[in-house]
C-alpha positions as CSV (number, residue, x, y, z in Angstrom):
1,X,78.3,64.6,142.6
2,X,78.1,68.6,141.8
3,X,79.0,67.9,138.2
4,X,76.2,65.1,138.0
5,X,73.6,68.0,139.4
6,X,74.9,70.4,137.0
7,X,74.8,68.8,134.0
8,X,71.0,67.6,134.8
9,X,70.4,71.0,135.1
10,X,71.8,72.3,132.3
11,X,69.9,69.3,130.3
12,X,66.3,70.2,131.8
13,X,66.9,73.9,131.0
14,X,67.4,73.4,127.5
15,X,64.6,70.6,127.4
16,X,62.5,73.7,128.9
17,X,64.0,76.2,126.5
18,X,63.4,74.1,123.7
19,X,59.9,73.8,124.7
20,X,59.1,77.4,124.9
21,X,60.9,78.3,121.8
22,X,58.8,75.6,120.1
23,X,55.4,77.0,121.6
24,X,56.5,80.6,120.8
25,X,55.9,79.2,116.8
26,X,52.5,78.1,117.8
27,X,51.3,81.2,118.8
28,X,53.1,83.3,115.5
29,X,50.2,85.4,114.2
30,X,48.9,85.4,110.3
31,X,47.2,88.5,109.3
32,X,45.2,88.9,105.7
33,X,46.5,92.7,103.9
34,X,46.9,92.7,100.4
35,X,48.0,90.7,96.9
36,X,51.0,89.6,95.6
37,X,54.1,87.9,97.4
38,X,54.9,88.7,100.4
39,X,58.6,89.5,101.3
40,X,58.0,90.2,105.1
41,X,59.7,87.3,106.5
42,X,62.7,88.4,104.2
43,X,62.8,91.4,105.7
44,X,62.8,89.7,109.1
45,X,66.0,88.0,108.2
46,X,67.5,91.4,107.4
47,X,66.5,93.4,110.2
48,X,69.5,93.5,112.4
49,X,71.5,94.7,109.3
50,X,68.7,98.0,108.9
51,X,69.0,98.1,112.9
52,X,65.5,97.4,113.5
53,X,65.9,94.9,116.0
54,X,67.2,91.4,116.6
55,X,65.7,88.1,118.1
56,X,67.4,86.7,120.5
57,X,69.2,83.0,119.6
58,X,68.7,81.6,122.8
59,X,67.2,82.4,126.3
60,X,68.2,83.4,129.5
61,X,69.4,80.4,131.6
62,X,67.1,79.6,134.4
63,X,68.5,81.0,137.6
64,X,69.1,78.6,140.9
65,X,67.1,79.1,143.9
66,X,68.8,79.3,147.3
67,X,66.8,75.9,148.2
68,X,68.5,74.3,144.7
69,X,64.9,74.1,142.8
70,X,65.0,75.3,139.4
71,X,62.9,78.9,138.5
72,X,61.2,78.2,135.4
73,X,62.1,80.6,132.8
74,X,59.2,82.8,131.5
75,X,57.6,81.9,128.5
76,X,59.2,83.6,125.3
77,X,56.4,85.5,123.2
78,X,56.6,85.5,119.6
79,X,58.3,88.7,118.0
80,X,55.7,91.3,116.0
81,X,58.1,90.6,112.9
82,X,57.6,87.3,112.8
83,X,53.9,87.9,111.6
84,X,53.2,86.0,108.7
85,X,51.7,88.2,106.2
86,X,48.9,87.0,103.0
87,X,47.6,89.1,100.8
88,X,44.6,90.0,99.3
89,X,43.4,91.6,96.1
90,X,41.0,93.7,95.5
91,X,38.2,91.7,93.5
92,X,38.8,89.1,96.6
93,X,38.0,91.8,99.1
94,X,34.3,91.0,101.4
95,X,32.3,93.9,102.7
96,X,32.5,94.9,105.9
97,X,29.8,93.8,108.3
98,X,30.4,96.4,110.5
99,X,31.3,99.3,108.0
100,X,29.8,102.2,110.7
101,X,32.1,100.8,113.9
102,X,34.9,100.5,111.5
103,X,34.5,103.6,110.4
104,X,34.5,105.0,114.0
105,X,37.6,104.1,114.9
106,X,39.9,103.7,111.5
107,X,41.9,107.3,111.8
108,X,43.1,106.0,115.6
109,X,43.8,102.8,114.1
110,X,45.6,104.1,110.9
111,X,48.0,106.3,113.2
112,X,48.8,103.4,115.7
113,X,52.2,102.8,116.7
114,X,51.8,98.8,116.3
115,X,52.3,98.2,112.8
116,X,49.8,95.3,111.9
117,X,47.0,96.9,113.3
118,X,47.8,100.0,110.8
119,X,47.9,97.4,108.0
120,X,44.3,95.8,109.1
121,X,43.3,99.0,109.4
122,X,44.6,99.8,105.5
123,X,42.7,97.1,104.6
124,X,39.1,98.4,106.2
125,X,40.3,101.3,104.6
126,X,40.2,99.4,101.0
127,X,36.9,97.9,101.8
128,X,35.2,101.1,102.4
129,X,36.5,102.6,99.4
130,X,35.0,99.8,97.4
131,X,32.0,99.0,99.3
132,X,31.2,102.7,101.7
133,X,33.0,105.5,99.4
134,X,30.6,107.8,100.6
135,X,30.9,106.8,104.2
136,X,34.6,107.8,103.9
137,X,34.5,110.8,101.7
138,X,34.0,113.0,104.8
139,X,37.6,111.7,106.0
140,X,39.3,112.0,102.7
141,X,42.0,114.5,103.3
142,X,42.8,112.8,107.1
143,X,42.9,109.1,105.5
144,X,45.3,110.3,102.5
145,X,47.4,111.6,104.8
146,X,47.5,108.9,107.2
147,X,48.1,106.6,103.8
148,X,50.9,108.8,102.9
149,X,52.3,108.0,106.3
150,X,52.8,104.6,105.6
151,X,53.7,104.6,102.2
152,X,56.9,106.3,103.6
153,X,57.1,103.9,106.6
154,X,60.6,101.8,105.3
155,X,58.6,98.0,107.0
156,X,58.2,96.6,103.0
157,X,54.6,94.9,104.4
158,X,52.9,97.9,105.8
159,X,54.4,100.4,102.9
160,X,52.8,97.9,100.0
161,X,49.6,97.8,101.8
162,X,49.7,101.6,101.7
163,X,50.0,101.1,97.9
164,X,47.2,99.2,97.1
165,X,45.2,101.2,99.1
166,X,45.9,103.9,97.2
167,X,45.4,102.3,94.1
168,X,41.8,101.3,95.6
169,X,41.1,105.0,96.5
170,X,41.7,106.1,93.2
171,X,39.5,103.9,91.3
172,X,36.8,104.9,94.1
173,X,37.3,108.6,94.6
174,X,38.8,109.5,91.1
175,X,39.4,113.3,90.3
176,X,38.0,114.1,94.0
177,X,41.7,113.2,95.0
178,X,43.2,115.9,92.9
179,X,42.9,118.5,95.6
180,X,45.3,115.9,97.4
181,X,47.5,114.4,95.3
182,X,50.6,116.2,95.5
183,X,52.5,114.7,98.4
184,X,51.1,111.2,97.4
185,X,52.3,111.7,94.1
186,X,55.8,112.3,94.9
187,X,55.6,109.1,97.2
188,X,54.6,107.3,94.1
189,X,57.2,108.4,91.9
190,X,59.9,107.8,94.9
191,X,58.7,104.4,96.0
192,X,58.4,102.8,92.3
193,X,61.8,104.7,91.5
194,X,63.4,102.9,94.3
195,X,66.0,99.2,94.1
196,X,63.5,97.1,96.3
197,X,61.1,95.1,93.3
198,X,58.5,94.1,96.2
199,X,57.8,98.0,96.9
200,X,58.9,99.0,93.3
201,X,56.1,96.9,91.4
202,X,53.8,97.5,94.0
203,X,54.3,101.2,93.4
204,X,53.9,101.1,89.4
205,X,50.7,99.6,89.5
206,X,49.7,102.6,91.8
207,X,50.7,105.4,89.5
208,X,49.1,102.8,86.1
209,X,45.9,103.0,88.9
210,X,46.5,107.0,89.3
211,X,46.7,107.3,85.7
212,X,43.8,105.3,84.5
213,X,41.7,106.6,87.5
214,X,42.3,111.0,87.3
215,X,41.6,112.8,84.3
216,X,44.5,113.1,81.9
217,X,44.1,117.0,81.5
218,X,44.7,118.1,85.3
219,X,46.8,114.6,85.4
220,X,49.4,116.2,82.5
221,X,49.6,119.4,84.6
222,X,50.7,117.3,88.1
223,X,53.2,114.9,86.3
224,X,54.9,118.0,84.5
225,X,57.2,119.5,87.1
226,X,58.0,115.7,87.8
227,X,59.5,115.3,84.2
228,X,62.2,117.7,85.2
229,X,63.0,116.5,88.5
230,X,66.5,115.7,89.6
231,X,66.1,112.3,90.3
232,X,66.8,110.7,86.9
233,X,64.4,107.6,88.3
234,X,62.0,109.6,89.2
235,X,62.1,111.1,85.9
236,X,61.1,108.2,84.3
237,X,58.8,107.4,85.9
238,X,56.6,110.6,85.2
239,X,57.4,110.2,81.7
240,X,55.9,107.0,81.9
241,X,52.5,108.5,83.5
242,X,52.9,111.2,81.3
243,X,52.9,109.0,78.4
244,X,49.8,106.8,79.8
245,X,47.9,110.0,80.6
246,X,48.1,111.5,76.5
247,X,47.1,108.3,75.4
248,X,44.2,109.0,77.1
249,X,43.5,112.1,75.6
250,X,42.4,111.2,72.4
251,X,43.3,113.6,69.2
252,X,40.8,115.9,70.4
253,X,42.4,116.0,74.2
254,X,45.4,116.0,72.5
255,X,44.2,119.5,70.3
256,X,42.7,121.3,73.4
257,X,45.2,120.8,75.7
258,X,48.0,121.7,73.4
259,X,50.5,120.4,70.7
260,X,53.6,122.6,71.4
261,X,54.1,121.9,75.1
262,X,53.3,118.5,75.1
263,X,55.8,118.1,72.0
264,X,58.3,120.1,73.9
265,X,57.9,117.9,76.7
266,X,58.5,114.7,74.9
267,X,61.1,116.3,73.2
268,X,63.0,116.6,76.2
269,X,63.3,113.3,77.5
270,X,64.2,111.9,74.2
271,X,68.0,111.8,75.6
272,X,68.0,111.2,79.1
273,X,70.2,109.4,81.0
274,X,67.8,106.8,81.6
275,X,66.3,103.9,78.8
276,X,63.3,104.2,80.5
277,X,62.7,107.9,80.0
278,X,63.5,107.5,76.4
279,X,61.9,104.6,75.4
280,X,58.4,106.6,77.7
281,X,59.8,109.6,75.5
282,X,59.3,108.1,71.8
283,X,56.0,106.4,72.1
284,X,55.0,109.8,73.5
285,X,56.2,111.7,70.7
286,X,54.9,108.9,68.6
287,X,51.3,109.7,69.6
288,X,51.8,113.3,68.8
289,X,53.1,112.5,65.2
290,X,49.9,110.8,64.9
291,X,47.1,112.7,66.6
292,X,49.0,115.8,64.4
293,X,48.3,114.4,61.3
294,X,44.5,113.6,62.5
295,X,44.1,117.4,63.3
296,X,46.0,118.1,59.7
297,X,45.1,115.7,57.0
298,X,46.3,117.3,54.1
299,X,49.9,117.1,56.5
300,X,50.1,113.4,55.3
301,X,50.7,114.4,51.7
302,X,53.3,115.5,50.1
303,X,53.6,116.9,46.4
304,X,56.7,116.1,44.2
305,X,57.5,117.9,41.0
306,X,60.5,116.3,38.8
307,X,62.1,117.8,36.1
308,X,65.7,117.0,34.7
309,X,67.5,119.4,36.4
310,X,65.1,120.6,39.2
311,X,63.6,118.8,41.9
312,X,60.7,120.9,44.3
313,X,59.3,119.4,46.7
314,X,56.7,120.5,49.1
315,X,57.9,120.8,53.0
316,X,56.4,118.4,55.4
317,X,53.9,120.5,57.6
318,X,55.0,118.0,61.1
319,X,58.9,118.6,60.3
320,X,58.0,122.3,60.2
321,X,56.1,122.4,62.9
322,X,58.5,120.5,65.1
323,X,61.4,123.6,63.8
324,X,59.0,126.1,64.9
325,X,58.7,125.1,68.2
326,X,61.5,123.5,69.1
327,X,65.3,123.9,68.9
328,X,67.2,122.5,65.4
329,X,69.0,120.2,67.6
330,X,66.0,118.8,69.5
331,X,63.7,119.1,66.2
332,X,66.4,116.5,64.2
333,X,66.0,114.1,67.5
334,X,62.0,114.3,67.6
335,X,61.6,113.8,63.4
336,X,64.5,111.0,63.6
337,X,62.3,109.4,66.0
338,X,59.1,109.7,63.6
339,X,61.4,109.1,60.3
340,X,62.3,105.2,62.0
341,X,58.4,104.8,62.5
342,X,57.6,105.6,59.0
């Protein structure tokens, strides 16, 4: 007879647990952040192996009261990381309704401990870059730095809504984040330099909106200690910015800001560890070749004077230039590069 009341027991408490885990779904929030696909739930999966924390497979038992009733087992809530997450892009973004309450309380919300509402509160911050720049230009240097915050924050979801906020700013603000930019370069450079692609793309498409967004000159001068940097990744990835910032200098850009240290820093790269580096490296150099025959046209001729027994020919002003200003071994690598183009 006690076996028969155990087993019924045992049978309604997993009808019960069943139950709950099944209303627990029901209740899983959705939350609207940014574009592209979404590798949250992913995440999730892999939690317990980063030590974040781990979901319990099944419930507590229900406990038996004295009188031999059942206690019902508390209802199980659904766990913050199983929020599904959509995302958003920019040209799909609405204006806020409420831009002057949001605005009120964003920096609170940006520096909240719960992670989504940081991530709703990246995306107000998107929408009054687009739609309110002004209204948020007085809490520039505090947003940037509460961006920065979660770019380095390791959950992939809030980290990529950091990104394309940052990408947004940039359009809106421009060269008014210069003053700024250092630590949320770096971040940048570290986050698209890094093995996870969700983050990684995420992260390029930041530093191609940093690039297009800044001017190139005062862009050039806070990629350049980046070229050099240990981090042979990282390296590459400033010689790609560097390489998308001269080609937005024009011959004229090109002339001001100056031929022999931006040939010196192409010249550089041109045999790095990394394909990336070098590959960022040549079409660098081959913009140089080109805007330095635009600022010396009579450099693209060459005069050639034949005789049986004597040949002279004229020295090429860009093979000269690139001895005088760099080392022979370096020079040979640079003109080999421009030799293959021709």
């Amino acid at each position: 007879m006690s076996h028969t009341a155990l087993r019924n027991v045992n049978a309604l408490g997993l009808t019960e647990r069943r139950s709950n885990n099944n209303s627990g779904k029901k209740r899983a929030m959705k939350v609207v952040l940014l574009s592209g696909p979404n590798d949250e739930n992913l995440d999730f999966n892999r939690s317990t192996k980063n030590g974040d924390f781990q979901r319990p497979l099944v419930p507590n038992p229900p406990s038996l009261e004295s009188n031999g009733e059942i206690e019902e087992a508390p209802p199980i809530e659904p766990a913050t990381g199983c929020a599904e997450v959509e995302y958003v892009v920019s040209e799909d973004l609405k204006d806020l309704a409420d831009a002057d309450m949001q605005m009120t309380t964003l920096l609170e919300r940006l520096d909240s401990k719960e992670w989504l509402v940081v991530c709703a509160a990246l995306t107000h911050t998107r929408q009054l870059s687009i739609f309110h720049a002004d209204l948020l230009l007085p809490f520039l240097d505090a947003v940037v730095a509460l961006v920065i915050k979660s770019v380095k924050n390791p959950r992939s979801a809030l980290c990529k809504t950091a990104l394309m906020t940052s990408t947004d700013m940039f359009k809106a603000y421009q060269d008014q984040l210069l003053d700024l930019l250092d630590p949320l370069l770096l971040q940048l450079l570290l986050k698209a330099s890094q093995d996870k692609r969700f983050v990684c793309e995420e992260a390029e498409r930041t530093l191609t909106g940093m690039t297009t967004s800044i001017s190139p000159q005062p862009m050039l001068q806070k990629l350049q200690p980046y070229v050099s940097h240990r981090n042979p990744r990282v390296r590459a990835k400033a010689a790609m910015c560097m390489h998308n910032s001269v080609s937005r200098l024009g011959v004229d850009g090109i002339k001001q800001y100056g031929m022999e240290p931006l040939i010196q820093l192409a010249a550089a790269q041109l045999n790095d560890r990394l394909p990336e580096a070098r590959e960022a490296a040549r079409k660098l150099v081959l913009d140089l070749h080109t805007a330095y025959h635009k600022c010396h046209p009579d450099a693209e001729f060459m005069i050639d004077f034949s005789s049986d027994d004597l040949d002279f020919k004229q020295p090429d002003p860009w093979e000269m230039f690139c001895l005088s200003k760099l080392s022979p071994t370096t020079a040979q690598a640079v003109l080999r590069v421009t030799c293959i183009a021709t």
